[in-house]
C-alpha positions in Angstrom: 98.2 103.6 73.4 99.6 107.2 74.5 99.2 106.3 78.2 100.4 103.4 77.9 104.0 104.7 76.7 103.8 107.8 78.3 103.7 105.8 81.6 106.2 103.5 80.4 109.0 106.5 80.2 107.7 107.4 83.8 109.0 104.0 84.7 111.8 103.7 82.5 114.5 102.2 84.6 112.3 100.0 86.5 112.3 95.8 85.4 109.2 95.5 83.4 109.7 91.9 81.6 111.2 89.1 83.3 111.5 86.3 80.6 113.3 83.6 79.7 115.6 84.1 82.5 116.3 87.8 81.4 115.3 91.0 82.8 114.1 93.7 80.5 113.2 97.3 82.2 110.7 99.7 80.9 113.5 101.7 78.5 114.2 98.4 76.8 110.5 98.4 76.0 110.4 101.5 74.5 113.3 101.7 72.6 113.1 97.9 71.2 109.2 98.6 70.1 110.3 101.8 68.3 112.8 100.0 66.7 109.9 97.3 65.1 107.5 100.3 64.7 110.2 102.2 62.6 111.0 98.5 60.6 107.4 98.0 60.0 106.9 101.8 58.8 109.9 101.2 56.1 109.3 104.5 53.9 105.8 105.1 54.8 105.0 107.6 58.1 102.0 105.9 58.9 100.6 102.4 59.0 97.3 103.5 58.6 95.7 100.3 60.2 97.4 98.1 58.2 96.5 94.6 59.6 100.6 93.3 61.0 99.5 89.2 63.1 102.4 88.4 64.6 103.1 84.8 66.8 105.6 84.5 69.3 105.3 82.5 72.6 104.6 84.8 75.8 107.6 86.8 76.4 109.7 90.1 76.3 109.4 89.7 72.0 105.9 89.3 72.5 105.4 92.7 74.1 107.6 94.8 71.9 106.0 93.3 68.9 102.7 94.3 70.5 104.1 97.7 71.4 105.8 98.4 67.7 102.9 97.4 65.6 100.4 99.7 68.2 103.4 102.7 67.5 103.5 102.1 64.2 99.7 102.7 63.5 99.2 99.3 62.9 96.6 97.1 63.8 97.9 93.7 65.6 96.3 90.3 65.2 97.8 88.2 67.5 97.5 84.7 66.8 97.5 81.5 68.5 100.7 79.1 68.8 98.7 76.2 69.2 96.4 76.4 66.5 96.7 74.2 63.0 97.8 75.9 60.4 93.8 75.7 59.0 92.9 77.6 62.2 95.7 80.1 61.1 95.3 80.7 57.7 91.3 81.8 58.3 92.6 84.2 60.5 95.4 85.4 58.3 93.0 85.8 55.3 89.9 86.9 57.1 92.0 89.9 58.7 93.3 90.8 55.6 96.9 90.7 57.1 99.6 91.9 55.0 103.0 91.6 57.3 103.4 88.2 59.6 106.0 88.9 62.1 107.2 85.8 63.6 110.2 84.5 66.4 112.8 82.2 64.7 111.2 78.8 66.2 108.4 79.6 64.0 109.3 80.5 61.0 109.9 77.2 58.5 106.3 76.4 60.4 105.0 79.5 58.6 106.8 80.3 56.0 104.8 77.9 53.3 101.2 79.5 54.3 102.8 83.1 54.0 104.4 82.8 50.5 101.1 81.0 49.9 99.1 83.9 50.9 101.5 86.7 49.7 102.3 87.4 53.4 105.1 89.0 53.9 107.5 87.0 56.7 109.5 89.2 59.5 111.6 88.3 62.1 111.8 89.6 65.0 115.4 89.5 65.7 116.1 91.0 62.2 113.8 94.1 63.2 115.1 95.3 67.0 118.5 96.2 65.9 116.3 99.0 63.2 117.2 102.5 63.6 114.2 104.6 65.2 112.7 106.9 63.0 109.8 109.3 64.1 107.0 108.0 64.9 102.9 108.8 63.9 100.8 110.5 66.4 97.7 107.7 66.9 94.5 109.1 68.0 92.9 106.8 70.5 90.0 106.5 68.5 91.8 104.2 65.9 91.4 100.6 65.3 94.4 98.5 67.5 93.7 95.0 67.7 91.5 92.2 66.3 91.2 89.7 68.5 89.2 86.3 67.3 86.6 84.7 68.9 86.2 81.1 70.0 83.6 80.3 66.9 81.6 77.5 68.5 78.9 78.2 66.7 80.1 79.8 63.8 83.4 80.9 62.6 85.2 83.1 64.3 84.8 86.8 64.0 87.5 88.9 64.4 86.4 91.5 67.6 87.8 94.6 66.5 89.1 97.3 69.8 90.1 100.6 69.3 93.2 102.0 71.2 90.6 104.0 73.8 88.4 100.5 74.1 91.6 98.9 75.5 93.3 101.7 77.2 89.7 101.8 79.1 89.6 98.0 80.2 93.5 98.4 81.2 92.5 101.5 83.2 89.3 100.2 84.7 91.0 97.3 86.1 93.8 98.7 87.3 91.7 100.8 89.8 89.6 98.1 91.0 92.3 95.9 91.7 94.2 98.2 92.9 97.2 97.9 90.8 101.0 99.7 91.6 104.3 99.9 90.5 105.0 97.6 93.3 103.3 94.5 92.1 104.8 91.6 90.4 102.9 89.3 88.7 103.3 85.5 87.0 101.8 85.2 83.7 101.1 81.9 82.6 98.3 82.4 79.9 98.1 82.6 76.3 98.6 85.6 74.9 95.5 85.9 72.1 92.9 86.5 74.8 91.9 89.7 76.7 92.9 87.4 80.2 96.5 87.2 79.0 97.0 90.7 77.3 94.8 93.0 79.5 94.0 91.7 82.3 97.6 90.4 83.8 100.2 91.8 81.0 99.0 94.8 80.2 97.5 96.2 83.6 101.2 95.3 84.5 102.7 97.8 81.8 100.2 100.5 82.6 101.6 100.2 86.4 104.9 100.2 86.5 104.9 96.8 87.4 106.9 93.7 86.6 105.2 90.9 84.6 106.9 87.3 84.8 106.4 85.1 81.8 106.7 81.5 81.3 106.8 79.7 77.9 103.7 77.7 79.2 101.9 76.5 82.3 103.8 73.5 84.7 102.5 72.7 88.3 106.0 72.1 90.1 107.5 75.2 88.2 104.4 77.6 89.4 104.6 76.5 92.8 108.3 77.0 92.7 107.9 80.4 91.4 105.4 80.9 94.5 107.9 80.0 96.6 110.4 82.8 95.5 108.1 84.8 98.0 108.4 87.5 95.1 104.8 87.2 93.4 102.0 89.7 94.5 99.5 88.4 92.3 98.2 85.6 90.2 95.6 85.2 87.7 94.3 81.8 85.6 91.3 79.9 84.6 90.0 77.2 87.3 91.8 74.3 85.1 94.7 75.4 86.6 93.7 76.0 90.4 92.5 72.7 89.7 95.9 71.7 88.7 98.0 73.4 91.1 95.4 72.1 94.1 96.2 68.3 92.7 99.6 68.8 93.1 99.4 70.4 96.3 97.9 67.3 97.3 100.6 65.0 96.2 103.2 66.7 98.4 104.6 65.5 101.8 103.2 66.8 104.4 106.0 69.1 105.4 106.1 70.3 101.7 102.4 70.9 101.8 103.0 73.6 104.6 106.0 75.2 102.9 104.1 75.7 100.0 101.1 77.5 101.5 103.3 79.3 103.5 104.7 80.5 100.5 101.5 82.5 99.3 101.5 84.9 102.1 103.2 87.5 99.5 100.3 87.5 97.3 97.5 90.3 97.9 95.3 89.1 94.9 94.4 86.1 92.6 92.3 86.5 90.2 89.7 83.6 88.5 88.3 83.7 85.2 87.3 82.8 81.5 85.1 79.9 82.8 83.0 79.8 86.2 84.8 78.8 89.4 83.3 75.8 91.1 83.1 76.9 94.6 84.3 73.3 95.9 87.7 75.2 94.1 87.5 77.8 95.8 87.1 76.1 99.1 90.1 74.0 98.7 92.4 76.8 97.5 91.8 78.9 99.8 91.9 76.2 102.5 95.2 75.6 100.8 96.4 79.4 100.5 93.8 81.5 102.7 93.2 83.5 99.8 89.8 83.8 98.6 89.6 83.7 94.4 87.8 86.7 93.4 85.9 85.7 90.2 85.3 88.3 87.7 83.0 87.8 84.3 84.0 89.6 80.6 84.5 88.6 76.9 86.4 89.0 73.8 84.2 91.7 73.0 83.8 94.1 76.2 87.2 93.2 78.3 86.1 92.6 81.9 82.6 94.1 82.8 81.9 92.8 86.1 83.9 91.7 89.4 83.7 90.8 92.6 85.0 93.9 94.7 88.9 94.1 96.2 88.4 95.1 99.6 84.8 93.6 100.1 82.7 90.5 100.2 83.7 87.7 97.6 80.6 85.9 97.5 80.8 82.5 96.1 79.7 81.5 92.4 79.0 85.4 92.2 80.8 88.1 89.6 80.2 91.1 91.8 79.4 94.4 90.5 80.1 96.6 87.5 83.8 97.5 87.5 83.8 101.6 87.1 82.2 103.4 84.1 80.5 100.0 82.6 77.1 99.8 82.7 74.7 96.8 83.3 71.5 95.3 82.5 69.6 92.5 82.2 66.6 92.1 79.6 64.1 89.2 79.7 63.1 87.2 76.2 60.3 89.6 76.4 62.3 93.0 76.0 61.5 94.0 79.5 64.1 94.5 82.0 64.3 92.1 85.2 64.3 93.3 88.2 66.4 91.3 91.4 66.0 87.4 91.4 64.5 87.4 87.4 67.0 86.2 84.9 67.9 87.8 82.0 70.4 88.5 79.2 73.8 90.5 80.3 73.8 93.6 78.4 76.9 95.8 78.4 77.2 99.5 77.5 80.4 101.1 78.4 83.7 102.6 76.9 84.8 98.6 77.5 83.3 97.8 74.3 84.5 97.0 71.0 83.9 98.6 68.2 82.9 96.1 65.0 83.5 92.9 64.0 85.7 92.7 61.3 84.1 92.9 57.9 81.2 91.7 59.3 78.2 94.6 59.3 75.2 93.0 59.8 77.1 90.6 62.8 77.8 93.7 64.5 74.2 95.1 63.8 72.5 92.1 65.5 74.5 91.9 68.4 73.7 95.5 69.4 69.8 96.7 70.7 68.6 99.4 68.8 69.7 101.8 72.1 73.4 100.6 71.6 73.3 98.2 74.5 75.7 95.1 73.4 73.9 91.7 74.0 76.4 88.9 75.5 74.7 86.1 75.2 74.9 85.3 78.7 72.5 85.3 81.2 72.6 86.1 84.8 70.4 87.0 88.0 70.9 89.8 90.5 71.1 88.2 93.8 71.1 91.0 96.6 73.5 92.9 94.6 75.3 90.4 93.3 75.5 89.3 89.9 75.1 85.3 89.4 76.0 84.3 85.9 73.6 80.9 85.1 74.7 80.4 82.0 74.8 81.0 78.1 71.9 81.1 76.6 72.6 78.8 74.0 73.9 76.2 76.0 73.7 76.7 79.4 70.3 77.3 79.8 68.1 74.4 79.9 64.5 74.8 79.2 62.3 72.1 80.9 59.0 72.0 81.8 58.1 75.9 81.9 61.8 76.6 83.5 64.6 78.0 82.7 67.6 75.9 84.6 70.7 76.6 84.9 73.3 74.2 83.6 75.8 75.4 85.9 74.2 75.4 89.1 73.7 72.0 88.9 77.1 71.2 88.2 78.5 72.9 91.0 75.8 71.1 92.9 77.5 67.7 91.9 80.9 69.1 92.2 80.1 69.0 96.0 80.0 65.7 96.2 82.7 63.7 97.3 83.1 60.8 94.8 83.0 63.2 91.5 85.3 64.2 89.8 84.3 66.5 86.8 80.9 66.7 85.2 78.9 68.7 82.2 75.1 69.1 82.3 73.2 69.2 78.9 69.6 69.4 78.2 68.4 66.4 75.9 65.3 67.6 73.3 62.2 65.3 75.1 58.3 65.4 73.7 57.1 65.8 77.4 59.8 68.6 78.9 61.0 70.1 75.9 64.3 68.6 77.4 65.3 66.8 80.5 68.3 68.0 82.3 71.0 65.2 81.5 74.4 64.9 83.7 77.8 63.6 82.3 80.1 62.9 85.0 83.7 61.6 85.8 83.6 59.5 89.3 86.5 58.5 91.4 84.6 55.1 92.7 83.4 53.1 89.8 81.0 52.4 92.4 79.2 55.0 92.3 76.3 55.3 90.2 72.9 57.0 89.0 70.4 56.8 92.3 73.1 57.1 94.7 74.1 60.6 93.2 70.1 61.3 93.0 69.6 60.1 96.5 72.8 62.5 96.8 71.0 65.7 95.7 67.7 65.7 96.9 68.5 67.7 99.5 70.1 70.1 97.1 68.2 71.0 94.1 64.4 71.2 93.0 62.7 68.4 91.9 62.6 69.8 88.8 66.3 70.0 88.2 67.5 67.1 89.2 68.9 65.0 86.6 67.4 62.4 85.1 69.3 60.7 82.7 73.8 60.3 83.5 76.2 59.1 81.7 79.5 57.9 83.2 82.4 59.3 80.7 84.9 56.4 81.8 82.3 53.8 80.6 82.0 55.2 76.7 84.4 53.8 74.6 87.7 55.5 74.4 88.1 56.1 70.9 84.9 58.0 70.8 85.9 60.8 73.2 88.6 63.0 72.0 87.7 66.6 73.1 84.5 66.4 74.5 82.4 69.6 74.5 78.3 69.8 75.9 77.2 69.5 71.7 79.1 65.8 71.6 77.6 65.2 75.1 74.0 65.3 73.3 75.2 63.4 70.7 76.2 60.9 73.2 72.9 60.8 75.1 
């Protein structure tokens, strides 16, 4: 990541980490991460892609962890803090990791698994007092970070990004969103997804900006932190819009006007990793008078699409392809679709990872044989603008000749007044191949199956319209735990 320290000594006596009630500028950065490279390097001059994981909550350690391991020619795995030590250990072995640098809170909680897999354990605080030593020259084409993903069908693969991949996805974003050394941004994501490290902490880095952390997300403590009249942006998943409109809601009056007086310092926020329903949107920016732009990307290709800056934000929309990525959509018969004909998102771009790791024929099949990478997910373009209905393995409900988007009928329902939350799942049937099928959380018990079809008949096709609901509160409670769209068929 050249650019990325290159610019950092540009900056270097500008704040760049505000955490845990500290303030760290750009020169801390730098000298701190050369100090872990050089402890990582010991006698060697090179890490040579060694795989170094590291876990540390989101925070100045974080970054300079990040920073030395990247310096060092090391290849960082970051991994999750709230993942079982099962979830862990996969990753530790699967990535072949031979170093495990870790903050003091969690060592004892990972000291067993390392001597267990001949891991060797750092800390942290042990390493930043190190003495720099000269560091490797690392061409951009060089492996940087293995990322994992979700593994909801599978296990997870580790998504392997070379230094240029990510310096690419930093840079692409930074233009469209118009990024300077001015902004100062809130991060309150976890940091072993590309929303978290690219997206808000790294576009931060490249800018000259100042990036905010806090240990984890809290309603109150957000809002507070709006208030400071400081932030200029904000990025987060809709779960916490959601949360933050909620307790908006419980405020006085008079409180309810101070806080969205209080966003008037803000010239962007971001939603992603999961679609935005609109009724969302609405509210927050009835709240706020900011309009959410919603973006769509992966693990695997950063962020490839996004509704524009300075232009139209259209509702449950993406946008367009952010500079230098290129889109298309393929139909199930290898043709491409032309406007209003669904099809698979395929992504070709300098966005786009490299392999996943160890895993040769995984990274075969996901590619065509023209070295388009296929998502997964499928989308239509609507006058321009890119609609995401769904993936295709569980958002796409096939019924009766059509293809249906899951989605689009739950924002449908989300409209209404008297629902909460809901999932849409299609349930195998001899007839339909399957019947679209609605989960929902109510707010009046009252309210029940031919009232909410009444409800959408003048909103969807006959042929989407649910015909089979189950209310969540009424299944017994020791059957829920997490409940995902596979245990909602299992329910049904």
């Amino acid at each position: 990541m050249k650019k990325l320290i290159h610019n950092a000594k540009h900056f270097a006596d500008r704040t760049a980490i505000l955490s845990n009630e500290q303030a760290y500028t750009y020169q801390d950065l730098l000298e701190d991460s050369a100090s872990i490279a050089s402890s990582l390097l010991d006698k060697h001059d090179d890490l040579s892609e060694d795989r170094i994981a590291f876990m540390v909550d989101p925070s100045y350690e974080y970054v300079i962890c990040q920073w030395g391991i990247w310096r060092a020619g090391g290849i960082a795995v970051p991994l999750c803090t709230l993942h079982p030590l099962t979830s862990i250990s996969y990753v530790l072995e699967d990535s072949q990791v031979s170093t495990l640098l870790v903050s003091e809170v969690y060592r004892d909680f990972l000291s067993p698994l390392a001597d267990k897999l001949n891991i060797k354990l750092v800390l942290i605080q042990d390493q930043i007092a190190t003495e720099a030593k000269s560091l490797p020259d690392i061409d951009s084409s060089r492996r940087a970070m293995i990322l994992y993903t979700s593994g909801t069908t599978n296990l997870p693969k580790g998504v392997v990004t070379t230094h240029h991949n990510i310096a690419f996805q930093i840079e692409t974003l930074v233009k469209a969103w118009q990024w300077s050394k001015e902004d100062h941004i809130l991060n309150t994501l976890p940091l072993h997804h590309v929303h978290g490290i690219i997206n808000v902490m790294s576009c931060a880095l490249w800018s000259g900006a100042i990036c905010e952390f806090f240990p984890a997300f809290d309603a109150a403590a957000v809002w507070q932190k709006f208030e400071s009249g400081k932030l200029s942006l904000y990025m987060a998943v809709p779960t916490i819009y959601y949360k933050l409109i909620k307790y908006w809601k419980e405020q006085t009056e008079e409180k309810k006007k101070q806080l969205s007086a209080a966003c008037t310092s803000f010239r962007l926020m971001v939603s992603g990793s999961a679609a935005l329903p609109i009724p969302v949107l609405e509210e927050w920016k009835a709240i706020t008078g900011i309009k959410l732009l919603e973006r769509y990307g992966m693990t695997e290709i950063g962020m490839a699409l996004s509704n524009p800056y300075d232009a139209e934000r259209r509702p449950g929309h993406v946008g367009h392809p952010l500079p230098g990525v290129q889109i298309r959509l393929q139909k199930e018969n290898g043709q491409l679709a032309i406007d209003n004909e669904s099809g698979e998102i395929q992504i070709k771009g300098p966005n786009v990872f490299l392999e996943y790791w160890k895993k040769p024929e995984a990274t075969k099949e996901s590619f065509t044989t023209d070295g388009w990478f296929k998502s997964g997910d499928v989308a239509v373009l609507n006058k321009g603008y890119y609609q995401i209905l769904g993936r295709n393995s569980v958002d796409i409900i096939k019924s009766g000749g059509y293809k249906i988007s899951a989605l689009e009928i739950e924002s449908k329902l989300l409209d209404h007044p008297q629902i909460e939350q809901c999932g849409i799942v299609g349930i195998p049937d001899l007839e339909w191949g399957e019947i679209v099928s609605a989960a929902i959380v109510r707010n009046d018990p009252s309210l029940n199956d031919k009232e909410i079809t009444a409800w959408l008949t003048t909103k969807l096709p006959s042929y989407k319209m649910p015909r089979k609901f189950i209310f969540i509160e009424d299944l017994p409670k020791n059957t829920l735990g997490k409940v995902t769209k596979n245990k909602l068929k299992e329910y049904f």
